[in-house]
C-alpha positions as CSV (number, residue, x, y, z in Angstrom):
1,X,-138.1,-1.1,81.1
2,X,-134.8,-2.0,78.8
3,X,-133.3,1.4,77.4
4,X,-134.7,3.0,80.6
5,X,-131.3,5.1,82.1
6,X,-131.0,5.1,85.9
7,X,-128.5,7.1,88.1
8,X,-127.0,4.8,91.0
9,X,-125.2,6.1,94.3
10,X,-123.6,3.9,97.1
11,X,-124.4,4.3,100.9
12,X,-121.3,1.8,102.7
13,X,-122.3,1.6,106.2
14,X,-119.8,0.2,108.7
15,X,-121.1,-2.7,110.7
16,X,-119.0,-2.5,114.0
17,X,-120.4,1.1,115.0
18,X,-122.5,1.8,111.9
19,X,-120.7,4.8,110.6
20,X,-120.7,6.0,107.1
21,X,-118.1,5.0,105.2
22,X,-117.3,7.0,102.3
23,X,-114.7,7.3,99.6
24,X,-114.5,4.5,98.7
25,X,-114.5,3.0,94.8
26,X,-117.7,0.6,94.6
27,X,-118.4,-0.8,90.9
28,X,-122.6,-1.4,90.2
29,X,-122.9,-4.6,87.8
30,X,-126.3,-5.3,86.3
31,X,-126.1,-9.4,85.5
32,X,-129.2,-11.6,84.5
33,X,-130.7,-13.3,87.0
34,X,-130.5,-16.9,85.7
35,X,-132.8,-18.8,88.1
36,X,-135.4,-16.6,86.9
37,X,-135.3,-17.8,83.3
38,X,-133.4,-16.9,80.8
39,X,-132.9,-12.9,79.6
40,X,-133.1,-11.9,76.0
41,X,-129.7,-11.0,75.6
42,X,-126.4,-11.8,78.1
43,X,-125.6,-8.0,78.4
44,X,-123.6,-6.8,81.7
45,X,-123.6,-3.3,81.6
46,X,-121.2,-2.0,84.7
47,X,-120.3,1.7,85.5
48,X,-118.4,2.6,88.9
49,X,-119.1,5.5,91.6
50,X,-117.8,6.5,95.2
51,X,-119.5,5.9,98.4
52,X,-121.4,8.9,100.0
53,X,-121.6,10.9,96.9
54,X,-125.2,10.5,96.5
55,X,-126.3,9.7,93.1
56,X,-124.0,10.0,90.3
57,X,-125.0,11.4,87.2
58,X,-122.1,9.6,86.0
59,X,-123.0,6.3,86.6
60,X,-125.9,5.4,85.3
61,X,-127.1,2.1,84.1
62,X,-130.4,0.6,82.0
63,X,-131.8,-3.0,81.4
64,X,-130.3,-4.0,78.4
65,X,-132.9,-6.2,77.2
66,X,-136.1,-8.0,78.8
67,X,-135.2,-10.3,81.5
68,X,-134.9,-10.5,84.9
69,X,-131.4,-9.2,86.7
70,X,-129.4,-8.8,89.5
71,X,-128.0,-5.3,91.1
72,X,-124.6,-6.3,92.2
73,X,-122.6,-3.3,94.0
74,X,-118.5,-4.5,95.3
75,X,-116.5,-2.2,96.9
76,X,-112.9,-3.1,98.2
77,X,-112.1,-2.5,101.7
78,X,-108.1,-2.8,102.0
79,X,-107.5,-1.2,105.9
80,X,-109.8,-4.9,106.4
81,X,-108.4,-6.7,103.2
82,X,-111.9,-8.0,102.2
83,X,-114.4,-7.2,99.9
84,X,-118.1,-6.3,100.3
85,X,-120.5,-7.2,97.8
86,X,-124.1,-6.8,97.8
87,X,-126.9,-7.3,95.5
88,X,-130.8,-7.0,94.7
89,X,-132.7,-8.4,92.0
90,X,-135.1,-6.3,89.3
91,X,-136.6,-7.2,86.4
92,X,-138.7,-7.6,83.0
């Protein structure tokens, strides 16, 4: 539901030995999905937390319009000098 505020939190999981990884910057981006169809507005609200904090009343994030969009959650990784991204879709 657009308007709707929802706190995010980031769980980085390591995948040579699976350990947590935590600490680390990781920006949420909510972009419309546009194989879906087309959203009623081209809004891309963003707000950044830090890995293994659990949820973070600070960075919340709401559907900025009816549509369907895409969860998209990047954190950089420089010991590795690569980037993980990751991302799930939601909607209407």
């Amino acid at each position: 539901m657009p308007g709707v505020a929802f706190a995010l939190g980031a769980q980085l999981t390591s995948n040579v030995d699976g350990s947590a990884i935590t600490g680390l910057a990781v920006t949420a981006t909510l972009k419309p999905d546009t194989s879906a169809g087309p959203a009623a507005c081209a809004d891309t609200p963003s707000c950044a937390t830090t890995s293994g904090t659990g949820l973070d009343a600070g960075c919340q994030l709401a559907l900025p319009c009816v549509g369907r969009f895409v969860l998209e959650a990047c954190a950089e990784v420089r010991a590795c000098e690569w980037e993980a991204s990751g991302s799930e879709g939601h909607g209407r």
